[in-house]
N, C-alpha and C positions, 0 to 999 in steps of 0.2 A: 365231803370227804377230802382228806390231803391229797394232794398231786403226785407224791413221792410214794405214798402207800395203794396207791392201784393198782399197782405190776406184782401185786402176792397173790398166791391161793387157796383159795377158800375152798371149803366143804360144798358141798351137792347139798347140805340142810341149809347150811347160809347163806345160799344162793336163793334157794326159794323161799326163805324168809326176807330176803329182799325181793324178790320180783312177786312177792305178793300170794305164793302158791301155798295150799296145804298142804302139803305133799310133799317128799323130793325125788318122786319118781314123775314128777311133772318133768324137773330139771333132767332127769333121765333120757326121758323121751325127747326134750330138743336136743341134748347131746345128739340120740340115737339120727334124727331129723338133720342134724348138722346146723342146728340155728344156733347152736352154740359150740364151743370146743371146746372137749374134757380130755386131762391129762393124766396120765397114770405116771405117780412119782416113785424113785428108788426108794424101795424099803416102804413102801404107804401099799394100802391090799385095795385103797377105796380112789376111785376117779377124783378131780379137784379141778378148778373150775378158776379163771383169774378173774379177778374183781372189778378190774377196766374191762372184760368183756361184758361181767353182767350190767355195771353201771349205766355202759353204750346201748345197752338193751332197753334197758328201761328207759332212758331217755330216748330212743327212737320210738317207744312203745308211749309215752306222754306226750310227743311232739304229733305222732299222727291224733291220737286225741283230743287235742285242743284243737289244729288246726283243721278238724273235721275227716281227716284223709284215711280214716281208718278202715281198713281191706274189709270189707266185709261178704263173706260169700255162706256157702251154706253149713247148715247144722251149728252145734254149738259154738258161742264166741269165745276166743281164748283169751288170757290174760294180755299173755306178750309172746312174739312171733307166731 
């Protein structure tokens, strides 16, 4: 992605079409959890989400990954955070 375009805000749907989620009440619930931070804009009714946060997400979520380090405790495993 460009450098200059990762400071906008995206949708709660394009968010979890990038972190891989079916769903965008996945992205809801890390809102809710604080693993991510959603913004309510003037004049918008729907939360929005910056694009350098989810980027940073996923690549924190690929880097424990490869490098084996991924939290694993109990019950189901999540995608990211």
């Amino acid at each position: 992605m460009e450098e200059q375009n990762l400071d906008r805000f995206i949708k709660i749907t394009e968010a979890a079409d990038i972190l891989g989620f079916a769903h965008y009440r996945s992205v809801n619930q890390m809102i809710e959890r604080g693993a991510i931070t959603g913004y309510r804009l003037p004049h918008v009714t729907r939360r929005r989400v910056l694009l350098s946060d989810v980027s940073a997400l996923k690549e924190k979520a690929e880097s424990a990954l490869v490098s084996g380090k991924a939290n694993r405790g109990r019950g189901r495993p999540r995608k990211y955070a």
